[in-house]
C-alpha positions as CSV (number, residue, x, y, z in Angstrom):
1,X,88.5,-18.0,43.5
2,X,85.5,-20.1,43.0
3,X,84.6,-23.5,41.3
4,X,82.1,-23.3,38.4
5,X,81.6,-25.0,35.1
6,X,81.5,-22.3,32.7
7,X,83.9,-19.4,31.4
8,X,84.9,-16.0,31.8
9,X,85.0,-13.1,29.9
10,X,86.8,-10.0,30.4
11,X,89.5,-6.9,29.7
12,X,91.7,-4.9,31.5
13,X,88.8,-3.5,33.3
14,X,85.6,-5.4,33.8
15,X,84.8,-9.4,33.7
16,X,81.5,-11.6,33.9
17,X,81.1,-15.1,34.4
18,X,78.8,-17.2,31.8
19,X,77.9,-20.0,31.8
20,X,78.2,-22.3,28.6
21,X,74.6,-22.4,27.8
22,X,74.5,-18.6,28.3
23,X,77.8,-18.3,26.0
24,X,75.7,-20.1,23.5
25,X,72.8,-17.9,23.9
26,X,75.1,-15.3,23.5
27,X,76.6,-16.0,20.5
28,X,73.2,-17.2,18.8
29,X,71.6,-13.8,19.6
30,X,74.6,-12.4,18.1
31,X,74.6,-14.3,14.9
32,X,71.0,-13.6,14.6
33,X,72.1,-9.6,15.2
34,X,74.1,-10.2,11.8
35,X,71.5,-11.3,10.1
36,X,68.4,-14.4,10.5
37,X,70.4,-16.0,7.8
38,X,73.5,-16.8,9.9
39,X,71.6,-17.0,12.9
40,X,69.6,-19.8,11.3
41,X,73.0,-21.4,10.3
42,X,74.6,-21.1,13.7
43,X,71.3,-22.5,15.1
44,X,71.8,-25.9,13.3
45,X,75.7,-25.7,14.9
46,X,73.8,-25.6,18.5
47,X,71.1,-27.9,17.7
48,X,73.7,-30.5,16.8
49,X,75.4,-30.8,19.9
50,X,73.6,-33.8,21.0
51,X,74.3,-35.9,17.7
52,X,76.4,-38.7,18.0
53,X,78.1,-41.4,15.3
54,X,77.8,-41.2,12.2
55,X,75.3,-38.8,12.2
56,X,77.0,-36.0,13.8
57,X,80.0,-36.6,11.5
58,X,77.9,-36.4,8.2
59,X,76.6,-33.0,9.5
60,X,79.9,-31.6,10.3
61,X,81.2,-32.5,7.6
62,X,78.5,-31.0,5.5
63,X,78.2,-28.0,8.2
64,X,82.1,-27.0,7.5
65,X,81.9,-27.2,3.6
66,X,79.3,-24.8,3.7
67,X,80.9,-22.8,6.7
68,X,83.9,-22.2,4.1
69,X,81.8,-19.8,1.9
70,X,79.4,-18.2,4.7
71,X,81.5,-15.5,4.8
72,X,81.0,-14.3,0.7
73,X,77.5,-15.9,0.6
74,X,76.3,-13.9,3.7
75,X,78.5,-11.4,3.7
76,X,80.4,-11.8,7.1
77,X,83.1,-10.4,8.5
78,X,85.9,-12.8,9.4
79,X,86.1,-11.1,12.7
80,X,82.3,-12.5,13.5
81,X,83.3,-15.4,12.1
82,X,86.3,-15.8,14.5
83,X,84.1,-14.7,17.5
84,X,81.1,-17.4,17.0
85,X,83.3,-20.2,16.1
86,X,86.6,-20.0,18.5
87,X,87.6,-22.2,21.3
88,X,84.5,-22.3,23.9
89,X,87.5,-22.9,26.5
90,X,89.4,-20.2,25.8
91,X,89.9,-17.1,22.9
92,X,91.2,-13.8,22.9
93,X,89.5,-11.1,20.6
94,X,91.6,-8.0,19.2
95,X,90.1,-4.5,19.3
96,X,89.0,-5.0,15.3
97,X,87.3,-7.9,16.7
98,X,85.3,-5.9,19.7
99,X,84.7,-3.3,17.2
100,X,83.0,-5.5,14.6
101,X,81.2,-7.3,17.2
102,X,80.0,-3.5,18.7
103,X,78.7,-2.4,15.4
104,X,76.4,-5.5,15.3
105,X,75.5,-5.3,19.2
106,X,75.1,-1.5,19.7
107,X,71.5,-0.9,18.7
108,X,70.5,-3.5,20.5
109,X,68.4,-3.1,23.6
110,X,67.3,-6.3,24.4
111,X,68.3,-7.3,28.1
112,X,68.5,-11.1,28.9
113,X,70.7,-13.6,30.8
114,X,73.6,-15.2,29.9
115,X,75.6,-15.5,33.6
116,X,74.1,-17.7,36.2
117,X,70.2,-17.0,37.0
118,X,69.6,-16.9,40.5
119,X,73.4,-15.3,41.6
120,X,72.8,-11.9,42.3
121,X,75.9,-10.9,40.0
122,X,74.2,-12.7,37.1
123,X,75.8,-11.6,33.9
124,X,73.4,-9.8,31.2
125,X,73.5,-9.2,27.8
126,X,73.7,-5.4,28.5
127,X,77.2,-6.1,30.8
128,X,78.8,-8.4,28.0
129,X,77.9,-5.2,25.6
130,X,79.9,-2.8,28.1
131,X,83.0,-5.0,27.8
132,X,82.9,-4.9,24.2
133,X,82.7,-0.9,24.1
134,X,85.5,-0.5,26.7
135,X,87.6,-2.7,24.3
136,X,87.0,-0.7,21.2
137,X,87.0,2.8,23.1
138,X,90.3,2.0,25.5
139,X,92.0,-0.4,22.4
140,X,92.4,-3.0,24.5
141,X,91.5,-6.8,23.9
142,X,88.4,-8.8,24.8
143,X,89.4,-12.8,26.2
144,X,87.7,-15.7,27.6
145,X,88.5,-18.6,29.4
Protein backbone atom coordinates (compact mmCIF):
# COMPACT_ATOMS: atom_id res chain seq x y z
CA UNK A 1 0.00 0.00 0.00
CA UNK A 2 1.00 3.43 -1.06
CA UNK A 3 -0.35 7.01 -0.59
CA UNK A 4 -1.39 8.81 -3.82
CA UNK A 5 -4.04 11.21 -4.94
CA UNK A 6 -5.69 9.51 -7.69
CA UNK A 7 -7.72 6.26 -8.39
CA UNK A 8 -7.48 2.78 -9.44
CA UNK A 9 -8.88 0.78 -11.92
CA UNK A 10 -8.97 -2.77 -12.17
CA UNK A 11 -10.75 -6.61 -12.45
CA UNK A 12 -10.20 -9.78 -11.23
CA UNK A 13 -6.91 -9.85 -12.98
CA UNK A 14 -5.04 -6.74 -13.78
CA UNK A 15 -5.13 -3.00 -12.22
CA UNK A 16 -3.44 0.53 -13.02
CA UNK A 17 -3.15 3.46 -11.13
CA UNK A 18 -4.33 6.95 -12.80
CA UNK A 19 -4.18 9.79 -11.79
CA UNK A 20 -7.31 12.21 -11.96
CA UNK A 21 -5.99 14.33 -14.70
CA UNK A 22 -5.18 11.18 -16.56
CA UNK A 23 -8.84 9.71 -15.72
CA UNK A 24 -9.99 12.86 -17.38
CA UNK A 25 -7.78 12.46 -20.35
CA UNK A 26 -9.04 9.14 -20.46
CA UNK A 27 -12.47 9.60 -20.60
CA UNK A 28 -12.19 12.74 -23.05
CA UNK A 29 -10.24 10.63 -25.61
CA UNK A 30 -12.97 8.25 -25.08
CA UNK A 31 -15.83 10.49 -25.72
CA UNK A 32 -14.10 11.89 -28.63
CA UNK A 33 -13.75 7.87 -29.81
CA UNK A 34 -17.69 8.12 -29.83
CA UNK A 35 -17.82 10.77 -31.79
CA UNK A 36 -16.20 14.83 -32.03
CA UNK A 37 -19.67 15.72 -31.08
CA UNK A 38 -19.70 14.28 -27.61
CA UNK A 39 -16.21 14.79 -27.21
CA UNK A 40 -16.80 18.46 -27.73
CA UNK A 41 -19.61 18.23 -25.16
CA UNK A 42 -17.69 16.39 -22.55
CA UNK A 43 -14.86 18.99 -23.21
CA UNK A 44 -17.01 21.87 -21.90
CA UNK A 45 -17.79 19.35 -18.65
CA UNK A 46 -13.74 19.45 -18.17
CA UNK A 47 -13.22 22.96 -18.99
CA UNK A 48 -15.72 23.96 -16.34
CA UNK A 49 -14.03 22.60 -13.49
CA UNK A 50 -12.49 25.76 -12.44
CA UNK A 51 -15.90 27.87 -12.54
CA UNK A 52 -17.15 28.99 -9.42
CA UNK A 53 -20.58 30.94 -8.22
CA UNK A 54 -22.95 31.65 -10.03
CA UNK A 55 -21.36 31.00 -13.04
CA UNK A 56 -20.67 27.40 -12.62
CA UNK A 57 -24.17 26.85 -11.49
CA UNK A 58 -25.77 28.48 -14.68
CA UNK A 59 -23.62 26.09 -16.72
CA UNK A 60 -24.59 23.01 -14.91
CA UNK A 61 -27.67 23.69 -14.98
CA UNK A 62 -27.74 24.35 -18.60
CA UNK A 63 -24.97 21.47 -19.09
CA UNK A 64 -27.61 18.72 -17.44
CA UNK A 65 -30.77 19.83 -19.48
CA UNK A 66 -28.94 19.22 -22.51
CA UNK A 67 -27.12 16.11 -20.94
CA UNK A 68 -30.83 14.59 -20.62
CA UNK A 69 -31.24 14.20 -24.43
CA UNK A 70 -27.39 13.50 -25.53
CA UNK A 71 -28.12 10.18 -25.61
CA UNK A 72 -31.18 10.39 -28.64
CA UNK A 73 -29.51 13.53 -30.15
CA UNK A 74 -26.12 11.84 -30.44
CA UNK A 75 -26.95 8.58 -30.38
CA UNK A 76 -25.20 7.22 -27.22
CA UNK A 77 -25.27 4.35 -25.49
CA UNK A 78 -26.34 4.58 -21.84
CA UNK A 79 -23.54 2.43 -20.97
CA UNK A 80 -21.01 5.35 -22.29
CA UNK A 81 -23.01 7.54 -20.76
CA UNK A 82 -22.71 5.78 -17.38
CA UNK A 83 -18.81 5.33 -17.89
CA UNK A 84 -17.97 9.29 -18.62
CA UNK A 85 -20.21 10.61 -16.04
CA UNK A 86 -20.05 8.16 -12.79
CA UNK A 87 -18.46 8.83 -9.54
CA UNK A 88 -14.63 9.98 -10.18
CA UNK A 89 -14.16 8.36 -6.53
CA UNK A 90 -15.45 5.31 -7.15
CA UNK A 91 -17.79 3.03 -9.97
CA UNK A 92 -18.11 -0.33 -11.02
CA UNK A 93 -18.76 -1.11 -14.75
CA UNK A 94 -20.68 -4.44 -15.81
CA UNK A 95 -19.38 -6.59 -18.70
CA UNK A 96 -22.20 -4.75 -21.09
CA UNK A 97 -20.45 -1.78 -19.96
CA UNK A 98 -16.62 -3.05 -20.91
CA UNK A 99 -18.10 -4.30 -23.98
CA UNK A 100 -19.66 -1.05 -25.18
CA UNK A 101 -16.70 0.84 -24.03
CA UNK A 102 -14.38 -2.00 -26.17
CA UNK A 103 -16.23 -1.50 -29.32
CA UNK A 104 -15.46 2.23 -29.20
CA UNK A 105 -11.72 1.70 -27.89
CA UNK A 106 -10.62 -1.33 -30.07
CA UNK A 107 -9.45 0.25 -33.26
CA UNK A 108 -7.73 2.59 -31.58
CA UNK A 109 -3.94 2.62 -31.65
CA UNK A 110 -3.08 5.67 -30.13
CA UNK A 111 -0.64 5.11 -27.13
CA UNK A 112 -0.55 7.99 -24.40
CA UNK A 113 -0.46 8.41 -20.63
CA UNK A 114 -2.94 8.44 -18.25
CA UNK A 115 -0.96 6.81 -14.91
CA UNK A 116 1.81 8.90 -13.34
CA UNK A 117 4.60 10.15 -15.98
CA UNK A 118 7.90 9.59 -14.56
CA UNK A 119 6.88 6.06 -12.44
CA UNK A 120 8.17 3.41 -14.34
CA UNK A 121 4.79 1.45 -14.03
CA UNK A 122 3.01 4.47 -15.65
CA UNK A 123 -0.32 3.47 -16.83
CA UNK A 124 -1.09 3.82 -20.75
CA UNK A 125 -3.92 4.08 -22.77
CA UNK A 126 -2.98 0.64 -24.37
CA UNK A 127 -3.08 -1.06 -20.50
CA UNK A 128 -6.51 0.54 -19.60
CA UNK A 129 -7.68 -1.03 -23.15
CA UNK A 130 -6.36 -4.61 -21.95
CA UNK A 131 -8.53 -4.35 -18.75
CA UNK A 132 -11.53 -3.59 -20.70
CA UNK A 133 -10.96 -6.81 -23.14
CA UNK A 134 -10.31 -9.15 -20.16
CA UNK A 135 -13.65 -7.91 -18.84
CA UNK A 136 -15.69 -8.49 -21.87
CA UNK A 137 -13.72 -11.81 -22.85
CA UNK A 138 -13.59 -13.46 -19.04
CA UNK A 139 -17.35 -11.71 -18.13
CA UNK A 140 -16.15 -10.19 -15.39
CA UNK A 141 -16.61 -6.46 -14.13
CA UNK A 142 -14.38 -3.36 -14.62
CA UNK A 143 -14.26 -0.98 -11.05
CA UNK A 144 -12.49 1.99 -9.85
CA UNK A 145 -11.74 3.58 -6.83
Amino acid sequence: WYDFMGLIIENKHSSIDLSYTGFARLRTKIAYLHSKELGKFYDELVNAIPMFGKEREIFLKDYEKRLSTIDEELNVSHYLLDFLYADDYEATMSVKHCRRIWNIIKNCDEDFSIGYVGRKDCAMFFDFKRIVKECRDKNIQMYWF
